[in-house]
Each structure stands twice: as structure tokens, then as C-alpha cells.
N, CA, C and O atoms as CSV, one atom per row, in Angstrom:
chain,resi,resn,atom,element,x,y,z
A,1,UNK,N,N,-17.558,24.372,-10.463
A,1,UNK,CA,C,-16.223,23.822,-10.578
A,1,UNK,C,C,-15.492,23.896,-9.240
A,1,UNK,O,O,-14.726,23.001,-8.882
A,2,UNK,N,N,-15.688,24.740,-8.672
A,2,UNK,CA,C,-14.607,24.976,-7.079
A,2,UNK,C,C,-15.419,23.853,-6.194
A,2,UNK,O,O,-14.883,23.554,-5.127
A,3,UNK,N,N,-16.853,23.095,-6.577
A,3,UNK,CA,C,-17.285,22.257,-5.998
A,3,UNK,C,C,-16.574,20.943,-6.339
A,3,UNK,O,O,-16.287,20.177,-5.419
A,4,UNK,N,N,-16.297,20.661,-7.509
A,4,UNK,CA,C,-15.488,19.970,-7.947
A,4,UNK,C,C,-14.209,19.734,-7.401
A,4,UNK,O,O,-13.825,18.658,-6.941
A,5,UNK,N,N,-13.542,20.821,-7.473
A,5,UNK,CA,C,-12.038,20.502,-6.753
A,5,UNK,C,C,-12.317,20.277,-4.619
A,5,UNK,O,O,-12.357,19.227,-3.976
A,6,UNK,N,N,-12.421,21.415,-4.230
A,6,UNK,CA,C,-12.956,21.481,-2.882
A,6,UNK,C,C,-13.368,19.797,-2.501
A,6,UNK,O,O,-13.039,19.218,-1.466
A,7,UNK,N,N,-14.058,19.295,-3.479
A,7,UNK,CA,C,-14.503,17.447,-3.286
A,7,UNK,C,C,-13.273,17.021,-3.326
A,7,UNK,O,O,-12.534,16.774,-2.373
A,8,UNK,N,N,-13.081,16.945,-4.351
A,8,UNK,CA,C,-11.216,16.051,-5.065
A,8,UNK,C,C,-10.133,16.302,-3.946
A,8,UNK,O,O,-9.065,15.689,-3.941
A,9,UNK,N,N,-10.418,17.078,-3.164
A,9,UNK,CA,C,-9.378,18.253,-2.180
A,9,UNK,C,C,-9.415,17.121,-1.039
A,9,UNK,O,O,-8.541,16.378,-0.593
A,10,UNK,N,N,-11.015,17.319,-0.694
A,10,UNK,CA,C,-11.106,16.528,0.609
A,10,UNK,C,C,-11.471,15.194,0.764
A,10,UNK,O,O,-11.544,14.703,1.890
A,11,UNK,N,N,-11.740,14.468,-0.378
A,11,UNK,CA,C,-11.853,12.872,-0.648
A,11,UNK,C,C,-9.993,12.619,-0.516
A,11,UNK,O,O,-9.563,11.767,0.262
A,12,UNK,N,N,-9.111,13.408,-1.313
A,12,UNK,CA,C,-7.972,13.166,-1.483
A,12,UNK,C,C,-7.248,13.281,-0.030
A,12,UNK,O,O,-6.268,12.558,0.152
A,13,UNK,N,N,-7.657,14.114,0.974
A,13,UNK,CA,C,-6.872,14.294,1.667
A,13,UNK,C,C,-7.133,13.467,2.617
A,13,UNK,O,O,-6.076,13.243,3.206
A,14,UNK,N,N,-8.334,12.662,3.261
A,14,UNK,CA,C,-8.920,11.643,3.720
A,14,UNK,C,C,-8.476,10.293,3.360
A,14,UNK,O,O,-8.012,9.410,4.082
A,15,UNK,N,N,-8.715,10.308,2.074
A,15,UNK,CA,C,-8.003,8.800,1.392
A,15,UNK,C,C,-6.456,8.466,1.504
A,15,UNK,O,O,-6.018,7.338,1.727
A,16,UNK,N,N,-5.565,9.801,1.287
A,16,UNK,CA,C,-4.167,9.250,1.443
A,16,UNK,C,C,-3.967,8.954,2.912
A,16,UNK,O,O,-3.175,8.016,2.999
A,17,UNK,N,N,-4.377,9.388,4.147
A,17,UNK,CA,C,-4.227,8.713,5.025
A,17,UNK,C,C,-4.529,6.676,5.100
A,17,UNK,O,O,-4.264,5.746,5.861
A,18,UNK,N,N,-5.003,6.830,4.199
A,18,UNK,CA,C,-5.589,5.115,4.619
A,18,UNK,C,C,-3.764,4.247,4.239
A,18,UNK,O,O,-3.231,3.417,4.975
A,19,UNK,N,N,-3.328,4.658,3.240
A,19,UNK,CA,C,-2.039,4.067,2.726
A,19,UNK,C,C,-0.664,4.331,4.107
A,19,UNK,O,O,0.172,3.598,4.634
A,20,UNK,N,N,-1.047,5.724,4.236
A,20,UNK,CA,C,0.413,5.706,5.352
A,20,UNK,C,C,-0.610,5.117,6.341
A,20,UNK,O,O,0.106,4.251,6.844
A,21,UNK,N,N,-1.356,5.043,6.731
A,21,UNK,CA,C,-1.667,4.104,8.226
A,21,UNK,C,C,-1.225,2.500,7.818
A,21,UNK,O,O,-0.486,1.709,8.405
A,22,UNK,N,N,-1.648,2.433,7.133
A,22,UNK,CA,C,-1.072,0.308,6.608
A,22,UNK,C,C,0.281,1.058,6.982
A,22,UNK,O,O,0.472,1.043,8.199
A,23,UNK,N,N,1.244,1.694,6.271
A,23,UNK,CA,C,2.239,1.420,6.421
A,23,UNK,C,C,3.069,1.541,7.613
A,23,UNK,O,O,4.149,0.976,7.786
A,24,UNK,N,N,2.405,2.414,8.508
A,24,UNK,CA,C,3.004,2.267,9.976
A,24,UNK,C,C,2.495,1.458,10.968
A,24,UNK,O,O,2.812,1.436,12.157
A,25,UNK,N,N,1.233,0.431,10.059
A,25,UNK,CA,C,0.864,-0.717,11.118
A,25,UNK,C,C,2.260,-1.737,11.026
A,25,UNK,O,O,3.116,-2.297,11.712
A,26,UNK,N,N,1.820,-1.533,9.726
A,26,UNK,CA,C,3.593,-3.125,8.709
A,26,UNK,C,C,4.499,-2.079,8.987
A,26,UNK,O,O,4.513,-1.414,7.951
A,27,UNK,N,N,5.406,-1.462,9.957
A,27,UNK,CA,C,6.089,-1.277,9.850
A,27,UNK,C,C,7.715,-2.131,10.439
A,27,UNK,O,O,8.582,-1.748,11.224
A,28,UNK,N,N,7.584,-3.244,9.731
A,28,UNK,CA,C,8.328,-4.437,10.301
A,28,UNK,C,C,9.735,-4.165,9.737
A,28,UNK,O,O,10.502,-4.987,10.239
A,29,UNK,N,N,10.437,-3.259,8.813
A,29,UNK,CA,C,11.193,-3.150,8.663
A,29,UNK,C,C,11.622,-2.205,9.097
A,29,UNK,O,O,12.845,-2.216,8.959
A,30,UNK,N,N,11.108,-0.931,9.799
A,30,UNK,CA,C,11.824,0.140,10.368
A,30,UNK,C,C,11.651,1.182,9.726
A,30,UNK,O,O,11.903,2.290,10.199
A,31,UNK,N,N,10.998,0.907,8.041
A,31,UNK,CA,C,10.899,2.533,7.383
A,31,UNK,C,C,10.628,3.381,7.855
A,31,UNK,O,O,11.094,4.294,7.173
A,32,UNK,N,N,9.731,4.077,9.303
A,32,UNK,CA,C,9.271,5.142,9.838
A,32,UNK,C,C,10.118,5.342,10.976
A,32,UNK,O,O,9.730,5.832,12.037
A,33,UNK,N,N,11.284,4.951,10.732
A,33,UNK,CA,C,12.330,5.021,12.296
A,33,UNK,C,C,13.070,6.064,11.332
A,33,UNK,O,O,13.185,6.059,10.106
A,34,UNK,N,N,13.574,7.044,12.393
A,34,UNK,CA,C,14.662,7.646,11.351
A,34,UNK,C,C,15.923,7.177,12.284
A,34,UNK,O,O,16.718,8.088,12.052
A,35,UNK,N,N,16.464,6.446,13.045
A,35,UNK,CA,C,17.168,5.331,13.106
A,35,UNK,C,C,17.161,3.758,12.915
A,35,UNK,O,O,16.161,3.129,13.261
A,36,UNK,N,N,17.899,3.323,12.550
A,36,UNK,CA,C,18.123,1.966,11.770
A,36,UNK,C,C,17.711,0.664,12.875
A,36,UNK,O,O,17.627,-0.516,12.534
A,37,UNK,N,N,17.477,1.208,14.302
A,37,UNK,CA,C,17.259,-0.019,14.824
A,37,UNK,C,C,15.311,0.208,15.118
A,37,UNK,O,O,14.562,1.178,15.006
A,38,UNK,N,N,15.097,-1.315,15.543
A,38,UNK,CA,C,13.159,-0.913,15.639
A,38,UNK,C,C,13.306,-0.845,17.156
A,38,UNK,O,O,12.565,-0.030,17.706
A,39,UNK,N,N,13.964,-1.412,17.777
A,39,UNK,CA,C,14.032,-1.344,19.560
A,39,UNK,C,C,13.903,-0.020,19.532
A,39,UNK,O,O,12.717,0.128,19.237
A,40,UNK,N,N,14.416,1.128,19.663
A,40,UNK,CA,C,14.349,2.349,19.981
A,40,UNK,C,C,14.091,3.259,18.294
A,40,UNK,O,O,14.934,3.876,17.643
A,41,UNK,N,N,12.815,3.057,18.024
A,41,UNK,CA,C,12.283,3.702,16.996
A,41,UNK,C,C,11.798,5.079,17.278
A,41,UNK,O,O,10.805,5.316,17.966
A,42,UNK,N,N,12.492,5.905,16.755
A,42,UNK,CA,C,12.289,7.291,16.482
A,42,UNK,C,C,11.236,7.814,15.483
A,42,UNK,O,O,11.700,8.663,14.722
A,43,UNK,N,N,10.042,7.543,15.311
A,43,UNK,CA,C,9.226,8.027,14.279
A,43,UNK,C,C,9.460,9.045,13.479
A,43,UNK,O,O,9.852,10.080,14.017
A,44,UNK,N,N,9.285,9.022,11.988
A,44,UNK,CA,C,10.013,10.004,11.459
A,44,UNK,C,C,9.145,10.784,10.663
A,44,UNK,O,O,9.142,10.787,9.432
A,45,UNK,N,N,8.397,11.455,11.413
A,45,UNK,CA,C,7.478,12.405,10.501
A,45,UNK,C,C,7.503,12.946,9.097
A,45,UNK,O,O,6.506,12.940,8.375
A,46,UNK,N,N,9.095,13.582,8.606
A,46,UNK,CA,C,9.185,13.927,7.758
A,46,UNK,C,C,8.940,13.038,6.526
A,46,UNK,O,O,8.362,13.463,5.525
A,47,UNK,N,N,9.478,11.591,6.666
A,47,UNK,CA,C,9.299,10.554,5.943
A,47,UNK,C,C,7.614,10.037,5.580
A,47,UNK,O,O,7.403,9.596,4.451
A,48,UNK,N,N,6.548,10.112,6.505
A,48,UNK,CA,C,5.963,9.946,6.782
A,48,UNK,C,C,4.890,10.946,6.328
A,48,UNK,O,O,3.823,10.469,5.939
A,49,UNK,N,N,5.070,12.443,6.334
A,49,UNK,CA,C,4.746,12.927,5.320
A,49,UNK,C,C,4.857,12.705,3.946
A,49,UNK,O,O,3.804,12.609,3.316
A,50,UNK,N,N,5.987,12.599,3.317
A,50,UNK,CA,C,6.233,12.287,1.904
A,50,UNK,C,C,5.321,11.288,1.537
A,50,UNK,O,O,4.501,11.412,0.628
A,51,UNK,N,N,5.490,10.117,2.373
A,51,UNK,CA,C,4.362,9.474,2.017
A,51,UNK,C,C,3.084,9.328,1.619
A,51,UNK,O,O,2.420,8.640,0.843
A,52,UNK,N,N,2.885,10.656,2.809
A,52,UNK,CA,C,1.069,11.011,2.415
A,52,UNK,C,C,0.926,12.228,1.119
A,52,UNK,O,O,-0.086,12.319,0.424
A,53,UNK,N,N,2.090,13.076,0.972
A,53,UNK,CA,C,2.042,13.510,-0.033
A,53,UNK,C,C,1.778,12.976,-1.374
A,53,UNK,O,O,1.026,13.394,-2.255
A,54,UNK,N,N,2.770,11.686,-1.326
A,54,UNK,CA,C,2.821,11.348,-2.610
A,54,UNK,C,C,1.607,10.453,-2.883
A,54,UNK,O,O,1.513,10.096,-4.057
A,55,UNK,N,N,0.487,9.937,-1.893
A,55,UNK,CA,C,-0.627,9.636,-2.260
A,55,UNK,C,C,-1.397,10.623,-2.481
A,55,UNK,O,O,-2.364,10.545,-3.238
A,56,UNK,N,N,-0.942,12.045,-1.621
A,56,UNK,CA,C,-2.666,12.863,-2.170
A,56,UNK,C,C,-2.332,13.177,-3.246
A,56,UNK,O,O,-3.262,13.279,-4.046
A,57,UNK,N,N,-0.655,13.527,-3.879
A,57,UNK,CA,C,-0.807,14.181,-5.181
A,57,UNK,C,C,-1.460,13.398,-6.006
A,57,UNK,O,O,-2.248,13.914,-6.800
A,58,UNK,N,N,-1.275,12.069,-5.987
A,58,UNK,CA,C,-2.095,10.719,-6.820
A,58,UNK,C,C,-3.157,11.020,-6.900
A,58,UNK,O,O,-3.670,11.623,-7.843
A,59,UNK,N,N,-3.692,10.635,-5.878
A,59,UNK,CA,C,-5.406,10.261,-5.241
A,59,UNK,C,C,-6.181,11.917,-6.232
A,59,UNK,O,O,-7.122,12.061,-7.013
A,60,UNK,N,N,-5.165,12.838,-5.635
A,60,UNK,CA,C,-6.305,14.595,-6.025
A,60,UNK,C,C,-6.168,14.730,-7.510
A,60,UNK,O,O,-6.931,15.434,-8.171
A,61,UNK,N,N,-5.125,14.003,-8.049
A,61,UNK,CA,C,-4.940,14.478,-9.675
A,61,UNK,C,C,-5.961,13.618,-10.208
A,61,UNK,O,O,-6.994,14.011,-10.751
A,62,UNK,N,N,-5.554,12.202,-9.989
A,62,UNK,CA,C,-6.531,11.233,-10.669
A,62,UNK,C,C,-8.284,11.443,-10.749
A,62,UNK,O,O,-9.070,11.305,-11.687
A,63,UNK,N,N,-8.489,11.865,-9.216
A,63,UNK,CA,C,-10.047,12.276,-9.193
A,63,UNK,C,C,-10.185,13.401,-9.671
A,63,UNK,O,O,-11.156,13.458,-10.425
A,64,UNK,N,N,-9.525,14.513,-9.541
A,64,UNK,CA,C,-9.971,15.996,-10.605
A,64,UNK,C,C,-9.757,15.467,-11.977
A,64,UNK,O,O,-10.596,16.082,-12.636
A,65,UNK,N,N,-9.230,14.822,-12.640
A,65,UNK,CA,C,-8.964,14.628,-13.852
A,65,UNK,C,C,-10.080,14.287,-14.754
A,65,UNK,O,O,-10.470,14.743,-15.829
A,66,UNK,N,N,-10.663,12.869,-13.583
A,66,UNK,CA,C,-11.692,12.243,-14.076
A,66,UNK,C,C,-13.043,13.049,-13.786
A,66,UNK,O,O,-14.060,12.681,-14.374
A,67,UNK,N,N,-13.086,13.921,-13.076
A,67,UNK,CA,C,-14.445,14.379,-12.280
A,67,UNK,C,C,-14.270,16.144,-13.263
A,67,UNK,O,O,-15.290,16.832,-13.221
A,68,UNK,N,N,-13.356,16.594,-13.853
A,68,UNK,CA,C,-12.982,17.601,-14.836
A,68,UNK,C,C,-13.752,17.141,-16.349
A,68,UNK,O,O,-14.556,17.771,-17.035
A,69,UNK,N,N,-13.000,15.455,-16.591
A,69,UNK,CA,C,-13.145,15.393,-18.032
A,69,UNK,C,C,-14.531,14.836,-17.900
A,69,UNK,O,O,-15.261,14.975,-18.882
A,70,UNK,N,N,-14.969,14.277,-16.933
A,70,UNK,CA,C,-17.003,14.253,-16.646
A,70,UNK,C,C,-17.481,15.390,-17.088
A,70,UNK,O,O,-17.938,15.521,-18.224
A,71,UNK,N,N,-17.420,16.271,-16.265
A,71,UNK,CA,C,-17.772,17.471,-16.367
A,71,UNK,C,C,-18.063,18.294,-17.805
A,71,UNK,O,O,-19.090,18.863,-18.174
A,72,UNK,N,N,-16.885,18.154,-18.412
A,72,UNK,CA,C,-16.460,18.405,-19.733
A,72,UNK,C,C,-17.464,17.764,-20.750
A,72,UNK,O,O,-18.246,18.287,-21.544
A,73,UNK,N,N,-17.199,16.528,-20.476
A,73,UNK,CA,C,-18.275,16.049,-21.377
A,73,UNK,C,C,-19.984,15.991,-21.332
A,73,UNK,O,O,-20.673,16.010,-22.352
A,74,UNK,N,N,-20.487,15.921,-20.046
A,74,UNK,CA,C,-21.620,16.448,-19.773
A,74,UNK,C,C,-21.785,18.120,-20.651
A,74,UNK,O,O,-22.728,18.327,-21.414
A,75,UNK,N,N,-20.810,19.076,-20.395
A,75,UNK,CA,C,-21.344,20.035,-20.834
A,75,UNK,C,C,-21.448,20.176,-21.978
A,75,UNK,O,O,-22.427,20.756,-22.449
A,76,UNK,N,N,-20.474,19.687,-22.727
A,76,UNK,CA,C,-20.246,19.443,-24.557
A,76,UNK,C,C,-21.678,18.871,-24.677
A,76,UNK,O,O,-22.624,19.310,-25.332
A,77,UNK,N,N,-21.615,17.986,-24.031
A,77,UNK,CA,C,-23.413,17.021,-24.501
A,77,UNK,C,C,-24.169,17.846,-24.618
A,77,UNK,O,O,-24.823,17.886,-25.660
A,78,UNK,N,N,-24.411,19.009,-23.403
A,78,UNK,CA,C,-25.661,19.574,-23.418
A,78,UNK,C,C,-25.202,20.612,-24.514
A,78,UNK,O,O,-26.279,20.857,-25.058
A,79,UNK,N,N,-24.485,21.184,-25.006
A,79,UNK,CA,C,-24.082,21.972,-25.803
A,79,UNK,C,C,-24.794,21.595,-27.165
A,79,UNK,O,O,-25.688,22.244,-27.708
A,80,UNK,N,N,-24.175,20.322,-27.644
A,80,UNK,CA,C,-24.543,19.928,-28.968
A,80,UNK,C,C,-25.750,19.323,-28.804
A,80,UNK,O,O,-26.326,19.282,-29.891
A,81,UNK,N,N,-26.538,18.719,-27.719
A,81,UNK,CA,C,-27.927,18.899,-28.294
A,81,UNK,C,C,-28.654,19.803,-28.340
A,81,UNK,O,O,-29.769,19.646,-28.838
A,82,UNK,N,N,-28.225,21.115,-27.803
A,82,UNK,CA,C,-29.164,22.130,-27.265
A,82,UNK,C,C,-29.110,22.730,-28.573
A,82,UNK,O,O,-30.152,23.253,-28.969
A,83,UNK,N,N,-27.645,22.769,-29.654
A,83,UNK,CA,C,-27.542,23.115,-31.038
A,83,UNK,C,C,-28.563,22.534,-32.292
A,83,UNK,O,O,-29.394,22.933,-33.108
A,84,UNK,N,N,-27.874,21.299,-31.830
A,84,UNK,CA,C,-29.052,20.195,-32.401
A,84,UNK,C,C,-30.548,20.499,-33.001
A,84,UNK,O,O,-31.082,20.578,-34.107
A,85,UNK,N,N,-30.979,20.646,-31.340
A,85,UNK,CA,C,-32.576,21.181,-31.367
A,85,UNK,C,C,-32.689,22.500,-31.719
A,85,UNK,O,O,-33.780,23.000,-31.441
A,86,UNK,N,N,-31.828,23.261,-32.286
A,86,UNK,CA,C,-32.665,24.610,-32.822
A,86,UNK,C,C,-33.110,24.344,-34.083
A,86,UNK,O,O,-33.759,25.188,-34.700
């Protein structure tokens, strides 16, 4: 199981980068300025984090969830046939 998450951990933390990079290629409106003009854009890390946060929390829940309830059911399987066959 810690193989399980440790995966979900580092697929997740790899993958949410792909979303904030698009968004500071398109950044045609200024969202990553933490001033309002793009001529003298101030990059705004903090913002910019949130961003990647709020994809890994996505990205790490969705894949442990699914790679948990796999798991789960693989073992139930082997459970009830292993019952099965006595």
C-alpha cells in the first residue's frame, strides 16, 4: 500500500505541473502578474502555487481512490475464491 500512495504522490506531483505550465504559457490576461498591468508583470508565485495545489489535490485523490478501490477489489477477489475453493 505505501507503494500505492508513494506512486499516486509522484505521478500527482509531476502531472499538476503540466496544467500551471499551459497556464503561464496563455498567460494573456495577466493572471500570474500580481499587478494588473502585463508590461511590467510581477510573477506571482503565491497564485501560482494554488494553482498547482489545486491540481495535485485532484490529480492525488482521484488516482489513490481508483488505484485503493483496485486494490480492494483484487483482494476481496482473491479472498472469496480462495473461500470458494476450500
Amino acid at each position: 500500500m505505501k507503494t500505492v500512495i508513494l506512486g499516486s504522490f509522484a505521478a500527482s506531483f509531476l502531472i499538476a505541473f503540466i496544467p500551471l505550465y499551459v497556464g503561464i504559457q496563455h498567460n494573456a490576461m495577466g493572471e500570474f502578474c500580481k499587478n494588473d498591468s502585463l508590461d511590467s508583470c510581477s510573477f506571482d508565485y503565491f497564485y501560482a502555487f494554488g494553482i498547482w495545489t489545486s491540481w495535485f489535490v485532484t490529480i492525488f485523490g482521484s488516482l489513490l481512490g481508483v488505484l485503493v478501490v483496485t486494490h480492494l477489489c483484487i483482494f476481496g477477489f482473491k479472498v472469496i475464491t480462495k473461500k470458494s475453493s476450500e
